[in-house]
DRENDO-1510 file (C-alpha; in Angstrom, 1 decimal, always signed):
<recs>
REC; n; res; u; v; w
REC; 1; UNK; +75.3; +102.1; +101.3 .
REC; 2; UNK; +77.6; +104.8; +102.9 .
REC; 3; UNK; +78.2; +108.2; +102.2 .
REC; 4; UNK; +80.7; +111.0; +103.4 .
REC; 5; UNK; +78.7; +115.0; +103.1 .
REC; 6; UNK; +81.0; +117.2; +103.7 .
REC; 7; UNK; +81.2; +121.1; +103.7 .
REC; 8; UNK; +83.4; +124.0; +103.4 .
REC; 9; UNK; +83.2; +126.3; +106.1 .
REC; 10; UNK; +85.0; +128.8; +108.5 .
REC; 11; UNK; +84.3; +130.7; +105.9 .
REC; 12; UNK; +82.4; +134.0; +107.2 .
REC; 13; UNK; +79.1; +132.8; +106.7 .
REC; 14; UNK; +76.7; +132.3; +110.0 .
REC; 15; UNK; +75.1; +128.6; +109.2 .
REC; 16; UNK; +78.4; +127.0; +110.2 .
REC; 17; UNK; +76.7; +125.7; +113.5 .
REC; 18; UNK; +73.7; +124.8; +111.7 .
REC; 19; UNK; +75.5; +122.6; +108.7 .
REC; 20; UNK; +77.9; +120.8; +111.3 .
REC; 21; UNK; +74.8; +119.6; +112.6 .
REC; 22; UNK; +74.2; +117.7; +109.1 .
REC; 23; UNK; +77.7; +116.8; +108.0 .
REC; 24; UNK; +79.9; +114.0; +108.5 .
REC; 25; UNK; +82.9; +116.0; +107.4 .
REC; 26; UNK; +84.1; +119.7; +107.7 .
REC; 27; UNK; +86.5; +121.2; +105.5 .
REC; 28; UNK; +87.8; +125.0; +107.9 .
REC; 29; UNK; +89.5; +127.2; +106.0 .
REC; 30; UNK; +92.9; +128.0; +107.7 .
REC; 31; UNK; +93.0; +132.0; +106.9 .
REC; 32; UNK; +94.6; +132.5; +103.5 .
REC; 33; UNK; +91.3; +132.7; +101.8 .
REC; 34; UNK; +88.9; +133.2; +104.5 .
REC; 35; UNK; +88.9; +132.6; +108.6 .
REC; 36; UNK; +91.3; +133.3; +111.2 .
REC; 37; UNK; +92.8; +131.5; +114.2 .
REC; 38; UNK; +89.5; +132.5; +116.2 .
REC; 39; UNK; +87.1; +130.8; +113.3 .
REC; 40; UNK; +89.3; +128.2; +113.1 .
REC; 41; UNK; +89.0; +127.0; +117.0 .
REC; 42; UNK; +85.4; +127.6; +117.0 .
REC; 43; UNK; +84.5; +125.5; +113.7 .
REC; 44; UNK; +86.6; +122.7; +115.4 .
REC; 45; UNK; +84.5; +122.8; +118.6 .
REC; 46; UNK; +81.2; +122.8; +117.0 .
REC; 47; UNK; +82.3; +119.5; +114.5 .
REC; 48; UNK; +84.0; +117.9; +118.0 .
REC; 49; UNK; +80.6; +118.3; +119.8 .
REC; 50; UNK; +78.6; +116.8; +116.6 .
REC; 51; UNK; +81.3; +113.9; +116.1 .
REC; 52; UNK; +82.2; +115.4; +112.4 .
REC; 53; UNK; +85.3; +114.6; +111.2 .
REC; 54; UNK; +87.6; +117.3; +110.7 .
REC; 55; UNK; +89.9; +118.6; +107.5 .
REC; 56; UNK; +91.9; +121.4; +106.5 .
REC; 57; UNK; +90.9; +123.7; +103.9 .
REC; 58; UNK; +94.3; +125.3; +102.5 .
REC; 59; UNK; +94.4; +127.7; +99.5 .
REC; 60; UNK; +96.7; +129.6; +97.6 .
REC; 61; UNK; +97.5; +133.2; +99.2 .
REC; 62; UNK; +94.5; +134.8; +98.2 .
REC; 63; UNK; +92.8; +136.6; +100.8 .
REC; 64; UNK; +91.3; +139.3; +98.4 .
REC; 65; UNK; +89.7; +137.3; +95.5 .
REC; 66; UNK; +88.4; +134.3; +97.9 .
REC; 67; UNK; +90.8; +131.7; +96.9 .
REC; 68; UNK; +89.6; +131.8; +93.0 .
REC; 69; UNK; +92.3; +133.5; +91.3 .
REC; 70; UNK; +94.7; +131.0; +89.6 .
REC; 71; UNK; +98.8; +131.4; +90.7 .
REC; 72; UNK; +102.0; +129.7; +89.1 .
REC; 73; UNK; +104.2; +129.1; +92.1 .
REC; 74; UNK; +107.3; +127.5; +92.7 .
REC; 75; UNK; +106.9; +123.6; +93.8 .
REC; 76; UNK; +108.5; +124.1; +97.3 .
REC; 77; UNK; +105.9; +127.3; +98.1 .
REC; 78; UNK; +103.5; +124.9; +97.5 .
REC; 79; UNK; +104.4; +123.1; +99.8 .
REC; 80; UNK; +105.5; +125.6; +102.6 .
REC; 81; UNK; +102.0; +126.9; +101.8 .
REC; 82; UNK; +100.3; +123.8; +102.7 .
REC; 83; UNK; +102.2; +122.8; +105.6 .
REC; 84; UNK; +101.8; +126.4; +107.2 .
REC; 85; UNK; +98.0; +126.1; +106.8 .
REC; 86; UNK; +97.5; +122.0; +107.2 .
REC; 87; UNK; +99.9; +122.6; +110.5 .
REC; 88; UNK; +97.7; +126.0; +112.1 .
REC; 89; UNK; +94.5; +123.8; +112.1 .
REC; 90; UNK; +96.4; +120.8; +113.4 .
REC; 91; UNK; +97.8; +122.3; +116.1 .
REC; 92; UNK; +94.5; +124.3; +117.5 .
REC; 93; UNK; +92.4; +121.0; +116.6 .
REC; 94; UNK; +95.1; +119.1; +119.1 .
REC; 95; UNK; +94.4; +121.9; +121.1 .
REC; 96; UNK; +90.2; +121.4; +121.6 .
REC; 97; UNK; +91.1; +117.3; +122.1 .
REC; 98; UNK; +90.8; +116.3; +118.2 .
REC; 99; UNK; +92.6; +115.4; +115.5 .
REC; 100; UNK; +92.9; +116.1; +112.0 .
REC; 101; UNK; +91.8; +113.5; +109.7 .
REC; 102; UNK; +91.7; +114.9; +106.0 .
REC; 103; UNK; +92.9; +117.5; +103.7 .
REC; 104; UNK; +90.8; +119.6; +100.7 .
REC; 105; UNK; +92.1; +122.2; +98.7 .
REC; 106; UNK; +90.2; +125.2; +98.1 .
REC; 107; UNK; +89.3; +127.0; +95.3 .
REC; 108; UNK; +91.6; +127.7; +92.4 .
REC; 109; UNK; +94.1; +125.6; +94.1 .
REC; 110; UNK; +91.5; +122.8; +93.6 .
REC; 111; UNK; +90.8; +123.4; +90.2 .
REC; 112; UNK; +94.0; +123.7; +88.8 .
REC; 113; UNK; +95.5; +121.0; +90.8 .
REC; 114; UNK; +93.0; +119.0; +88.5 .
REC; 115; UNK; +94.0; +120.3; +85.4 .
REC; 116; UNK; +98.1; +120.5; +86.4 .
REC; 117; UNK; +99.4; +116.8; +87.2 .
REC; 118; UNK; +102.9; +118.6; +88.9 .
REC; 119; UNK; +100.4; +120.8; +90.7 .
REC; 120; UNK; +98.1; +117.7; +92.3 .
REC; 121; UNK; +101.7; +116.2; +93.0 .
REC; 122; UNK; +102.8; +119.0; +95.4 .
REC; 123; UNK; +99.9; +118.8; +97.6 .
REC; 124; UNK; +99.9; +115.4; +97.9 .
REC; 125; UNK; +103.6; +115.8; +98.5 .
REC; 126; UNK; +102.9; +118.5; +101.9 .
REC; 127; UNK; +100.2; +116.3; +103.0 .
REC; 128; UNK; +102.4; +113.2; +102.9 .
REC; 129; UNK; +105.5; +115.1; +104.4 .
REC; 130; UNK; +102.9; +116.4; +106.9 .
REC; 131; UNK; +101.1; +113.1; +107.8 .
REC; 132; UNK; +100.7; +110.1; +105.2 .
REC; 133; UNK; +97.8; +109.2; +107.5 .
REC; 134; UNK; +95.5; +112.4; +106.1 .
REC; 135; UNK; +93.2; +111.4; +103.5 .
REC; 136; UNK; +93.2; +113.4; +100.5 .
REC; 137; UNK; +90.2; +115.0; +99.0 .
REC; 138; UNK; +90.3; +115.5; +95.2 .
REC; 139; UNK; +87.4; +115.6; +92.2 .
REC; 140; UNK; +86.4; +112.1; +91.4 .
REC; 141; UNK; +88.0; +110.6; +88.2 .
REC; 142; UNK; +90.9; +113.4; +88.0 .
REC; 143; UNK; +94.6; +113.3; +88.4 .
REC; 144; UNK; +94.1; +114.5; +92.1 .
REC; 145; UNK; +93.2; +110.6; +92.8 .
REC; 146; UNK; +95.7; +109.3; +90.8 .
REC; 147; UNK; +98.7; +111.6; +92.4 .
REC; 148; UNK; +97.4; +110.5; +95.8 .
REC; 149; UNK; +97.8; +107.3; +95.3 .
REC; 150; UNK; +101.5; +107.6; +94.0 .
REC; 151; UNK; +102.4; +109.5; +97.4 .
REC; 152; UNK; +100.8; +106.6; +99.0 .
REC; 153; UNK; +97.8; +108.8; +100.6 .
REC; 154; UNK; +94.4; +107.2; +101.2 .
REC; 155; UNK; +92.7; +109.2; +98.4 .
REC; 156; UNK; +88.7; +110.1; +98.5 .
REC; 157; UNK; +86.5; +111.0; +95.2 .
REC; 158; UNK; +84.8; +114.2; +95.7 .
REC; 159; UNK; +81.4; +115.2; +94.1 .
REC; 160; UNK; +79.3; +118.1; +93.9 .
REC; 161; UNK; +75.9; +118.6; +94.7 .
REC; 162; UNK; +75.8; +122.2; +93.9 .
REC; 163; UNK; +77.6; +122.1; +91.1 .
REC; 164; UNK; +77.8; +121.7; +87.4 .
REC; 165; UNK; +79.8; +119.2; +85.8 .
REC; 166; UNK; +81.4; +119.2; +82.1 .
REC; 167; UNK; +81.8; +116.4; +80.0 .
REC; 168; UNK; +84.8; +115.4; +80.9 .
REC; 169; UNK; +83.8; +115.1; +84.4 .
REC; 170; UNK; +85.4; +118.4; +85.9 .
REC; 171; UNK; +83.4; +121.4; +87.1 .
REC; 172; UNK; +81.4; +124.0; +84.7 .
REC; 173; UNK; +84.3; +126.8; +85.9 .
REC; 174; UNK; +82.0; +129.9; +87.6 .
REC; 175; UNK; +82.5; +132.1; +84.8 .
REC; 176; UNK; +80.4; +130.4; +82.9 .
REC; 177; UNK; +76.3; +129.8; +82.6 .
REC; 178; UNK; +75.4; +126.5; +84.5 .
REC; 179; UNK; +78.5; +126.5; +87.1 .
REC; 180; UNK; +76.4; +126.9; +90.8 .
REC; 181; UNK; +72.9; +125.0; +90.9 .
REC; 182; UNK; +70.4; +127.4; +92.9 .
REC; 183; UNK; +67.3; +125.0; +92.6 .
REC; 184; UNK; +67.0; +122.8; +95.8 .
REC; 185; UNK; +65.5; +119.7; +93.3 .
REC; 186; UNK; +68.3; +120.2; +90.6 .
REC; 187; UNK; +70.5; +119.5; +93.8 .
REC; 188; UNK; +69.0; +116.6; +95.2 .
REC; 189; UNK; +68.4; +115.1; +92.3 .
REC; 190; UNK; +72.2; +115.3; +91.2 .
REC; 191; UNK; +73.2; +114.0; +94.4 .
REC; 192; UNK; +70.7; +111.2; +94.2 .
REC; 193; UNK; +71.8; +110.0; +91.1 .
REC; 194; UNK; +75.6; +111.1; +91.9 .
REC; 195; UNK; +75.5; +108.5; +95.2 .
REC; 196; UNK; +73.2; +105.7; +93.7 .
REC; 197; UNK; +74.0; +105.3; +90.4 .
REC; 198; UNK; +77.6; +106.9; +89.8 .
REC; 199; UNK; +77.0; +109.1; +87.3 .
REC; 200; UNK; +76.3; +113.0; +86.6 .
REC; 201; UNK; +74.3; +114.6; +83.5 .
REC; 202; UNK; +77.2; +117.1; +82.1 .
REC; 203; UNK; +75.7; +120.7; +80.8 .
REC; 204; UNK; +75.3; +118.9; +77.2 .
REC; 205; UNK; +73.6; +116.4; +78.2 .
REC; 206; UNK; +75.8; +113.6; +78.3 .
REC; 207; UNK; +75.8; +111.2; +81.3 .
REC; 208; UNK; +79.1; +110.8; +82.6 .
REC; 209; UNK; +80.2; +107.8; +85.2 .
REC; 210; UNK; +81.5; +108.9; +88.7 .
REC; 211; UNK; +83.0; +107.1; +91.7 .
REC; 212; UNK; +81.1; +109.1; +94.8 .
REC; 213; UNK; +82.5; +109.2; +97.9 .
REC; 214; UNK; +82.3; +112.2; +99.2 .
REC; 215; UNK; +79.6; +114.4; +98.4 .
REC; 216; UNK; +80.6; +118.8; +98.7 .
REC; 217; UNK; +77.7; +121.2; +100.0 .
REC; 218; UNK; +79.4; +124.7; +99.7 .
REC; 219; UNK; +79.1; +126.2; +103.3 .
REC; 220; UNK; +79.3; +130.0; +101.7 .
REC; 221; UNK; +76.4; +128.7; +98.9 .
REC; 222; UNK; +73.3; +130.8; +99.9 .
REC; 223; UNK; +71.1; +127.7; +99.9 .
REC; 224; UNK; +74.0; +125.4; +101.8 .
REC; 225; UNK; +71.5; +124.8; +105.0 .
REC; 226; UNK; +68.5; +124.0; +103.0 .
REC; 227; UNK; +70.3; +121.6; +100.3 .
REC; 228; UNK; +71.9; +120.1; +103.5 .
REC; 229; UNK; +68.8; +119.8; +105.2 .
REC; 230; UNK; +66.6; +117.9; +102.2 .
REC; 231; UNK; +70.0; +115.9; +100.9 .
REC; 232; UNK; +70.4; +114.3; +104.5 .
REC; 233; UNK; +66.6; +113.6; +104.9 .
REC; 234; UNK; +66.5; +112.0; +101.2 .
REC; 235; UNK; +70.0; +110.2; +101.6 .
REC; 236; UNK; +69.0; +108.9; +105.0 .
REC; 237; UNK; +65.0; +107.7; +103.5 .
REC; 238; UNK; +66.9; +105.9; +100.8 .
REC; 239; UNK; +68.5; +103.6; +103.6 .
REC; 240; UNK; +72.4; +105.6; +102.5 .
REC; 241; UNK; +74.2; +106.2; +105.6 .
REC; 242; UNK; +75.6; +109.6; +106.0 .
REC; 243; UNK; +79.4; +108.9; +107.7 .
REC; 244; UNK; +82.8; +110.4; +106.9 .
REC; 245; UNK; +85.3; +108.5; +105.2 .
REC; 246; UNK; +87.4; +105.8; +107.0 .
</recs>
């Protein structure tokens, strides 16, 4: 068995080094939500010198509520939005010697991209006009799979390990009780059964059936290194290759 770990980072928080040092995939923020051009070309060195694979992190213009506020926005901002971000990172990646090789929303351009179809279809759209060649991070079982696939993207299904999940299969939203998991075992336990046996337990109990190929640490989460740490030791004891997508 394989498995992609990847993290959000570039982010403000001082354990980027540290988690790129455990990852197989980093997802930099490209300013709008967090980071700047400076955080941008260091986050890209440090994944270069540990072989991570590296992905933009775009968000919706929304510097001063971290990327979580929701926005209705015209299909061609979207766009412009996303190919102003995707197309920063590309060009200081090219830059260092690397290459881009994925994209992830961020945020509550993530979110409601799972809960909008036209929303999912406009970044798919700027990644495809940008490079059909990305691959396309979206939430495992949603429409953000499905609309990659119609722009001909290479799609990858995203889970969580510090995360809640709904019935449905989307994320407990952070307002709520049971959205972030804070207990290291919660987490590795999730991920555990997340990568080996496709499924989550939902905040009602309910099991519900995942495909998991890309497991999310949250690089601003204030246990990110530790979770990283003991999900990469377990993963790896358990014979599951840790190795971005190809």
């Amino acid at each position: 068995m394989r498995i992609d770990l990847n993290a959000d980072l570039g982010e403000g928080c001082d354990t980027d080094e540290a988690l790129l040092q455990l990852v197989s995939s980093a997802n930099i923020a490209c300013g709008w939500h967090a980071g700047n051009a400076n955080t941008m070309r260091q986050c890209v060195r440090w994944a270069l010198s540990n072989g991570v694979a590296i992905g933009a992190h775009p968000s919706f213009p929304d510097r001063e509520n971290f990327g979580r506020r929701e926005m209705q926005l015209p299909h061609e901002e979207i766009i412009a939005g996303m190919l102003y971000q995707i197309g920063a990172l590309a060009a200081i990646a090219k830059a260092e010697g690397g290459t881009l090789a994925h994209v992830k929303a961020h945020g509550a351009l993530y979110n409601q991209a799972v809960k909008e179809p036209a929303l999912a279809e406009a970044l798919c759209e700027a990644v495809r006009r940008f490079d059909p060649g990305l691959r396309f991070f979206g939430l495992a079982g949603s429409g953000m799979i499905d609309a990659a696939r119609r722009a001909g993207l290479t799609p990858v299904e995203e889970v969580f390990a510090d995360r809640g999940y709904m019935p449905d299969g989307s994320l407990v939203p952070r307002s709520q009780p049971g959205a972030l998991i804070d207990d290291e075992e919660q987490s590795l336990a999730q991920t555990l059964s997340l990568v080996r046996d496709h499924r989550v337990r939902a905040i009602d109990g309910t099991e519900v059936q995942v495909n998991a190929q890309t497991v999310c640490l949250h690089g601003d989460g204030a246990h990110a290194l530790a979770f990283a740490r003991r999900i990469r030791e377990r993963l790896t004891g358990e014979g599951i290759a840790i190795s971005a997508s190809a």
